[in-house]
C-alpha positions as CSV (number, residue, x, y, z in Angstrom):
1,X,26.0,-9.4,-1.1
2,X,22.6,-8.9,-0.6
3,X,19.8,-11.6,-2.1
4,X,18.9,-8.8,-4.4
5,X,22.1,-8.1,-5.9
6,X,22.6,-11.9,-5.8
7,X,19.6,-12.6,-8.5
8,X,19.7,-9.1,-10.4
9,X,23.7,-9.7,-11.2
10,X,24.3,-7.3,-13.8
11,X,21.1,-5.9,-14.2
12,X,20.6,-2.3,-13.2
13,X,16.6,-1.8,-12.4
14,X,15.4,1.9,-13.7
15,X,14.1,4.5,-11.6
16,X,10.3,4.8,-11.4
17,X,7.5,3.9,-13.1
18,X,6.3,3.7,-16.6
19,X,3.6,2.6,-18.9
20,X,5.1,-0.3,-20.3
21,X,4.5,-3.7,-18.7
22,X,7.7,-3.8,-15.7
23,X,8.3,-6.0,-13.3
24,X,10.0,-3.9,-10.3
25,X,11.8,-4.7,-7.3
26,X,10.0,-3.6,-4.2
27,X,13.0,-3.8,-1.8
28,X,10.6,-1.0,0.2
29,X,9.1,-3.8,1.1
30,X,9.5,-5.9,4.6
31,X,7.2,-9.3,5.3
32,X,6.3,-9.9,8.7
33,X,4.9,-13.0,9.7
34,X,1.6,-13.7,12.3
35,X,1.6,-16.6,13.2
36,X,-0.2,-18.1,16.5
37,X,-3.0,-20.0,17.5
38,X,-5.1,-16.2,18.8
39,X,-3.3,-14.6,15.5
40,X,-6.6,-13.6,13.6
41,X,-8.4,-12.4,16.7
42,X,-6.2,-10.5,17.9
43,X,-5.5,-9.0,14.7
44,X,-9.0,-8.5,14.2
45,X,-9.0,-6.0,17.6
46,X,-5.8,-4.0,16.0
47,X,-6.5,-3.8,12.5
48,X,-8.7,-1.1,10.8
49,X,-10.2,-4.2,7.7
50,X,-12.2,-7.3,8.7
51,X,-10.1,-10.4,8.8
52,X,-13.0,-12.5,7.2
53,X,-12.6,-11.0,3.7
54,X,-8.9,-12.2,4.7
55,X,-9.9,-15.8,6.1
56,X,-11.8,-16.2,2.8
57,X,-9.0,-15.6,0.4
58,X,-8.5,-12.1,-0.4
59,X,-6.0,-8.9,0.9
60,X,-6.7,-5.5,2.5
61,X,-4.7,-2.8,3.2
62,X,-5.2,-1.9,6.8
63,X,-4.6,0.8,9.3
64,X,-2.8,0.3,13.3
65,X,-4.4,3.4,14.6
66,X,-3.7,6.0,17.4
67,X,-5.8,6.6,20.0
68,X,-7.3,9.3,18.2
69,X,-7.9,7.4,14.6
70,X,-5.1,8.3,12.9
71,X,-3.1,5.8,11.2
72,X,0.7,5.0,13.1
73,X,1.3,2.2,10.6
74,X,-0.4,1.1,7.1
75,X,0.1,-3.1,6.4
76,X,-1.1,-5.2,3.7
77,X,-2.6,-7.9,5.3
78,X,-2.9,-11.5,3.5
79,X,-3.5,-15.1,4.9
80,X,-0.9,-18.2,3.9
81,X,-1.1,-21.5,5.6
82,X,0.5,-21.1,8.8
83,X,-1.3,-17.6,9.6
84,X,-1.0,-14.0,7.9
85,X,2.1,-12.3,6.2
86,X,2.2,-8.5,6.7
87,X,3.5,-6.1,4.0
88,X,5.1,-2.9,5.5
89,X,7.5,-0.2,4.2
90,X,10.8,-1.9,5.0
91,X,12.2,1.4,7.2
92,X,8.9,0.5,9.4
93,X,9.2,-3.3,9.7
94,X,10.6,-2.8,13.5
95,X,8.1,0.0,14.5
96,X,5.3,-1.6,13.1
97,X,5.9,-4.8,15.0
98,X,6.3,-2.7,18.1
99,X,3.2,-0.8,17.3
100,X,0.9,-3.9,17.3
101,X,2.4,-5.6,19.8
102,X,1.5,-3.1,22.2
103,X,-1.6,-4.9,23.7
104,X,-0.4,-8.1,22.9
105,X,-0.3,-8.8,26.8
106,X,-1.0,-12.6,27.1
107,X,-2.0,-13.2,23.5
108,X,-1.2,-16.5,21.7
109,X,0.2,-14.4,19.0
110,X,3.7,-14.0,17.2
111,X,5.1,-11.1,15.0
112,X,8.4,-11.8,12.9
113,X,10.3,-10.0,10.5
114,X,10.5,-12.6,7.6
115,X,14.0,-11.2,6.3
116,X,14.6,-14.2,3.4
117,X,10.9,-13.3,1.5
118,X,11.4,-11.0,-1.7
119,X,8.7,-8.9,-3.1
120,X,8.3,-8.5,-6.7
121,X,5.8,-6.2,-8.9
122,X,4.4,-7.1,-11.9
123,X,2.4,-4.3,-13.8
124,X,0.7,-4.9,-16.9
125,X,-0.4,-8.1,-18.5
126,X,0.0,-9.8,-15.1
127,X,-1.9,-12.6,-16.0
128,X,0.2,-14.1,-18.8
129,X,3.4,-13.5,-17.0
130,X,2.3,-15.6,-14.4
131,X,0.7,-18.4,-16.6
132,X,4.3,-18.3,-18.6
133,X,6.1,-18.3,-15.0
134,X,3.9,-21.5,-14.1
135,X,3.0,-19.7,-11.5
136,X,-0.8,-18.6,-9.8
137,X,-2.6,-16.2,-10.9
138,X,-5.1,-15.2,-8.6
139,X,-8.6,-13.3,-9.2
140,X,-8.8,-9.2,-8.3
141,X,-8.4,-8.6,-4.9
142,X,-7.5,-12.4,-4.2
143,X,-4.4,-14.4,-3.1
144,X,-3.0,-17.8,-4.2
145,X,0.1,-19.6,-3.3
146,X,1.5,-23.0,-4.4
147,X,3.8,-23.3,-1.3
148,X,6.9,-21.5,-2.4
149,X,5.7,-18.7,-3.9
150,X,2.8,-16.4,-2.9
151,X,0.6,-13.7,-5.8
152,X,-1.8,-11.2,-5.0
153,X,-3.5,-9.5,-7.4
154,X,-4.9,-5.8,-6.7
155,X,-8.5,-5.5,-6.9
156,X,-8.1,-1.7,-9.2
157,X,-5.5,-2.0,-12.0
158,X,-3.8,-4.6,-13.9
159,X,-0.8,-5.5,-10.8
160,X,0.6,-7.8,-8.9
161,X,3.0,-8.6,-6.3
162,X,4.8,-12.2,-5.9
163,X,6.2,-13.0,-3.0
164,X,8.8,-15.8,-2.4
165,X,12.2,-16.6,-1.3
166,X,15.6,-15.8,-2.7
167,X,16.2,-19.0,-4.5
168,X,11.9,-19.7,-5.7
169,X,12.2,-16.0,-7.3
170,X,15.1,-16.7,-8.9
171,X,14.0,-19.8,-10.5
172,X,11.3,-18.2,-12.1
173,X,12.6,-14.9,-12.4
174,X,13.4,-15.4,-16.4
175,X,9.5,-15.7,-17.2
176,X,8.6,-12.7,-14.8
177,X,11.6,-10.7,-16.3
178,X,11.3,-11.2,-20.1
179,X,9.9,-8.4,-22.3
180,X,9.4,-6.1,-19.2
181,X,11.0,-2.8,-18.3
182,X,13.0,-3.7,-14.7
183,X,12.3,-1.2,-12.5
184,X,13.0,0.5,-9.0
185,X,10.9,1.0,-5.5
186,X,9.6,4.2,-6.8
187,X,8.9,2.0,-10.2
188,X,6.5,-0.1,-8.0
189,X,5.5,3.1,-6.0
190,X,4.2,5.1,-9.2
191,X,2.0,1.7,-10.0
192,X,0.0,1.5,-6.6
193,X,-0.1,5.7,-6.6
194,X,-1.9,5.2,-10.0
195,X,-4.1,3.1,-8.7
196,X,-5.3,4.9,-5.7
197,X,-3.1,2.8,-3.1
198,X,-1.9,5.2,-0.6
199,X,0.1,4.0,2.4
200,X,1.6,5.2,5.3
201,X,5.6,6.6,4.8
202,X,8.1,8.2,7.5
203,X,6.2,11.1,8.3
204,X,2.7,11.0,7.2
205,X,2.2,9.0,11.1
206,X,-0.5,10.3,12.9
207,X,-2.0,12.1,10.6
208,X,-4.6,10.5,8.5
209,X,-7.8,9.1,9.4
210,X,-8.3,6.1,7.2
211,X,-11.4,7.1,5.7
212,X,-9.2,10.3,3.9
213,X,-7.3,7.9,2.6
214,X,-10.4,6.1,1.2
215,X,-9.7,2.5,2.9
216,X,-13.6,3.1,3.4
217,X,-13.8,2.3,-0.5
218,X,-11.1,0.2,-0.7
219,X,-11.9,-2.1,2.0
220,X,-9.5,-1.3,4.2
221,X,-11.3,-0.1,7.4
222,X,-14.8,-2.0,8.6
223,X,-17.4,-0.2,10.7
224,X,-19.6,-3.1,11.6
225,X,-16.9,-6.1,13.0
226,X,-17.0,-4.3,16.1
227,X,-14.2,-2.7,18.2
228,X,-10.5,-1.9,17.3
229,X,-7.8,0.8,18.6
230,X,-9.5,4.3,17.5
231,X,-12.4,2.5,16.3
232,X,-14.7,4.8,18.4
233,X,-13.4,8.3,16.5
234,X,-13.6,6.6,12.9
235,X,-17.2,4.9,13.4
236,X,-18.3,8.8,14.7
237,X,-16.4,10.2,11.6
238,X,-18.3,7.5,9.1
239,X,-21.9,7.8,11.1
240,X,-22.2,11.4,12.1
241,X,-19.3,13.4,10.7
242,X,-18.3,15.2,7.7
243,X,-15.5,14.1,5.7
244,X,-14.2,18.0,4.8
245,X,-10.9,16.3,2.4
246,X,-10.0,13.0,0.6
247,X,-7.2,11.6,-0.9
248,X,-6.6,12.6,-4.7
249,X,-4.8,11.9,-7.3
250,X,-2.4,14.1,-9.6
251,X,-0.1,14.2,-12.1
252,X,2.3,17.2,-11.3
253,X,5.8,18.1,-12.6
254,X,8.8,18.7,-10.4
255,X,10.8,16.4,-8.1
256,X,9.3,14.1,-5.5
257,X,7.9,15.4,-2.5
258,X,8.3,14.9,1.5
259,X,5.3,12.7,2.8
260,X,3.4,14.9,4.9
261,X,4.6,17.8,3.1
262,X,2.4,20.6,3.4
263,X,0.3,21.8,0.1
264,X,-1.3,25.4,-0.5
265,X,-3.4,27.3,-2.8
266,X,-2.5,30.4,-4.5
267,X,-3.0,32.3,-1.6
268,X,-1.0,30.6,0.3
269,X,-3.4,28.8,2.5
270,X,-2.9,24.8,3.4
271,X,-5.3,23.2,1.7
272,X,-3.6,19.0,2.1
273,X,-0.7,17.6,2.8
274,X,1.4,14.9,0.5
275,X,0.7,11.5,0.8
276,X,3.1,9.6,-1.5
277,X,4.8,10.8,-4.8
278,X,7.3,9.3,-7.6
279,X,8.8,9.9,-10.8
280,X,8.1,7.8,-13.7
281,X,6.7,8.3,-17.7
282,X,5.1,10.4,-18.8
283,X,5.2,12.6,-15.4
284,X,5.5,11.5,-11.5
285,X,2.5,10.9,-10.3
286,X,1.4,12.2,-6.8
287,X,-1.5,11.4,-4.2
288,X,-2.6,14.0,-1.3
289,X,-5.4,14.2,1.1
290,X,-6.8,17.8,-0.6
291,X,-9.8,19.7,1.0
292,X,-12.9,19.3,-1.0
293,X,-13.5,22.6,-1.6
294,X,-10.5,23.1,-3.3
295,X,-10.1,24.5,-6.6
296,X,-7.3,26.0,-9.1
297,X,-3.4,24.8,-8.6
298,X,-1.1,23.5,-5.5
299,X,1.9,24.8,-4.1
300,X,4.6,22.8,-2.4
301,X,6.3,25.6,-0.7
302,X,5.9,28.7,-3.3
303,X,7.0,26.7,-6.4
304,X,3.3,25.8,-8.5
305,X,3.1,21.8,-9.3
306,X,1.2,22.2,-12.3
307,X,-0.7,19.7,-10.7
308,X,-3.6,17.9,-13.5
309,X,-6.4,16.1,-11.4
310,X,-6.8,12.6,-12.6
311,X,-9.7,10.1,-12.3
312,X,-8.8,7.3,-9.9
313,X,-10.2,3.9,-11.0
314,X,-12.9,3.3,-7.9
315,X,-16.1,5.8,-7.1
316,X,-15.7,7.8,-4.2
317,X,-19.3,8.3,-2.1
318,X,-20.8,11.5,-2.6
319,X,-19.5,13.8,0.1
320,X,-22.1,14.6,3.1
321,X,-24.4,17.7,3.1
């Protein structure tokens, strides 16, 4: 029996997202610890965001790029007492280890998969769940912990993820639990997609600068800390280039679709690719990297989306002349 099936017991999480405050379990998710007297530097020379913003409290989500600035691997990076914990899709914990370990050499640095932390979702109210749970309740964009259990809260919408063993979660799972709708992965999935959060799935790899996927709003990608793996192509994108797409958001109707997944226009002609999608109330929601210049419906092979542009909750910058 898995520690999940151990504390839901009878309960029977619903599949994706929804309105109503829900607290959903993001077993997606894989925590990998850094740890290591070099940890932050070397981090520093991997990782698309600027560790201080980290040092000083809060959490980014970050890029491991290729060569050629495309994101291999997306993270959410966040500092605890003995270093940094690392939030990856839980089918990429191994690879993403592997990935930025690759110029570890002789670095006084260590990467562990953290299989005994649980990641929760709260969306909605956040901030009286936690104060009934007794547990922190961190500002937007910040992290807390009180030793057992870890929160951060996102800096764009009203969510937030706890982290924490089996047996901390479970003592205060009847707080986080009561009057909210339990829900799935793709529960906790629809939540950041709302928000603008787009990460890095099996087969978007390689593909994505992180600038389309607006980590230059978000705070996930620095262009003055100085040099990182593909930092030279992004900076040259940022200072001289010309951004011709950026990642959108829709609501569309149909089933979810393949990340990576081409998208055309009526004509047939691919105009972005799918970044994440999920199902949830009152329609799945989806986020792709669209060209600009883009106008009238997507396709996803021939079948239309009825895809309905919707506002995300940050500004994006005005797009180059």
């Amino acid at each position: 029996m898995s520690a999940w099936q151990a504390l839901l017991g009878d309960q029977t999480p619903a599949h994706g997202g929804t309105a109503e405050p829900s607290l959903a379990v993001c077993d997606h998710l894989a925590v990998i610890r850094v740890t290591g007297e070099e940890a932050g530097d070397y981090l520093q020379g991997q990782l698309t965001c600027d560790l201080k913003h980290i040092d000083a409290g809060g959490h980014r989500a970050a890029m491991h790029l290729s060569l050629k600035g495309r994101g291999l691997v997306s993270v959410r990076l966040l500092p605890v007492a003995e270093g940094y914990l690392i939030l990856c899709p839980a089918s990429q914990s191994a690879a993403t280890i592997k990935s930025l370990e690759k110029y570890k050499l002789r670095a006084k640095v260590t990467f562990s998969e953290a299989p005994e932390c649980l990641v929760a979702g709260l969306s909605g109210a956040a901030s009286a769940t936690l104060a009934d749970a007794h547990l922190p309740d961190p500002q937007p964009g910040q992290v807390l912990s009180d030793g057992a259990v870890t929160v951060l809260r996102f800096a764009h919408g009203d969510l937030a993820l706890v982290i924490a063993d089996a047996e901390a979660l479970a003592a205060h799972w009847p707080a986080l639990s009561g009057q909210r709708r339990l829900t799935d992965s793709a529960g906790w999935r629809f939540q950041e997609i709302s928000i603008g959060e787009g990460q890095i799935y099996p087969g978007g790899e390689d593909l994505f600068l992180p600038q389309v996927l607006n980590y230059d709003v978000l705070g996930g990608v620095s262009f003055k800390k100085g040099c990182y793996t593909g930092q030279e192509v992004v900076a040259r994108m940022h200072f001289k280039g010309k951004l011709k797409q950026r990642m959108a958001l829709f609501a569309y109707q149909g089933e979810p679709l393949a990340v990576g997944q081409p998208l055309r226009n009526g004509d047939g002609r691919a105009v972005g690719e799918v970044v994440d999608s999920a199902p949830g109330e009152p329609s799945p929601r989806l986020l792709a990297v669209v060209r600009l210049d883009h106008q009238g419906e997507l396709y996803a092979e021939e079948q239309p989306l009825n895809a309905e542009a919707l506002a995300l909750p940050y500004p994006l910058p005005k797009a180059r002349e």
